[in-house]
N, C-alpha and C positions, 0 to 999 in steps of 0.2 A: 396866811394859810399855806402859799406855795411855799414860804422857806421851812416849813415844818415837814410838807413834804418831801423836801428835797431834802433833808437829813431822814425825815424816815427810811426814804431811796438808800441815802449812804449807807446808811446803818443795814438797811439788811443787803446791799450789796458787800459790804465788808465782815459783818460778823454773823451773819449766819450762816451755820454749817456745810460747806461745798455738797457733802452728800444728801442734803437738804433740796439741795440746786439742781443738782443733776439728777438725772434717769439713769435707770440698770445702761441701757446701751454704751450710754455716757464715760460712763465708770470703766466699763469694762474697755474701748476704744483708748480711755487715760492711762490705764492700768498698761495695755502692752504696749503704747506709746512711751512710756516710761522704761520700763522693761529694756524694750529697743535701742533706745535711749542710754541707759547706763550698760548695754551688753557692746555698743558701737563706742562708748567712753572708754573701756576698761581694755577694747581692742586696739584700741592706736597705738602702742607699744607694741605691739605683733603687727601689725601691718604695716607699719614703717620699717622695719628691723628690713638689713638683708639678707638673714636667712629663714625670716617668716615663722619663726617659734620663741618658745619662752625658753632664758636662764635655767642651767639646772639647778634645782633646788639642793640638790643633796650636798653632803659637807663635806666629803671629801672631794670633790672639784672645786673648793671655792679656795683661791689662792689665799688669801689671808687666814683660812683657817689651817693651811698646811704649814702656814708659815709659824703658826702656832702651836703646833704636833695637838693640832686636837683632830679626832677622828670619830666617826659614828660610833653609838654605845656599842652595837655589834664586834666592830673592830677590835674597838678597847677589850672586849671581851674576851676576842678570841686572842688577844695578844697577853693579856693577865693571864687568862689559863695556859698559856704555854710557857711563858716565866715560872708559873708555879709546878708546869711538871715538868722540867729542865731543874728548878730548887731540889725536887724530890727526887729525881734522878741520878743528880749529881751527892746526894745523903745516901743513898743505897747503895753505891760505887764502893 
């Protein structure tokens, strides 16, 4: 009779549902434990760094894509339409 208890124990210590288990307080104490938790994770890249910020994202600072001539769609953009009215300029001459 105790070994059947003591897997009924396992059994709902392992497979029943956590929010089963816990209380609202519970939950909510896990929830920004968690929270805290992956906001202190995702920060250790910024607070070790020596100057205390993030990478710039944008592409035209990223050496490898300059070294590539590739540039923001912006850029391209504003560089296409002035090849095309320098083409057209140079037709009406």
């Amino acid at each position: 009779m105790k070994d059947f208890q003591l897997l009924t124990f396992i059994f709902q210590l392992f497979f029943v549902p956590l929010h089963a288990i816990l209380c609202a307080k519970m939950k909510i104490i896990l929830v920004i434990a968690l929270v805290a938790a992956a906001m202190l994770l995702l920060s250790v890249g910024v607070i070790f760094r020596k100057d205390h910020s993030f990478r710039s994202q944008h592409i035209h600072e990223n050496e490898r894509m300059r070294k590539d001539h590739i540039h923001c769609s912006t850029a391209q953009d504003k560089e296409l339409r002035r090849k095309k009215l320098k083409q057209i300029d140079t037709k009406n001459l």
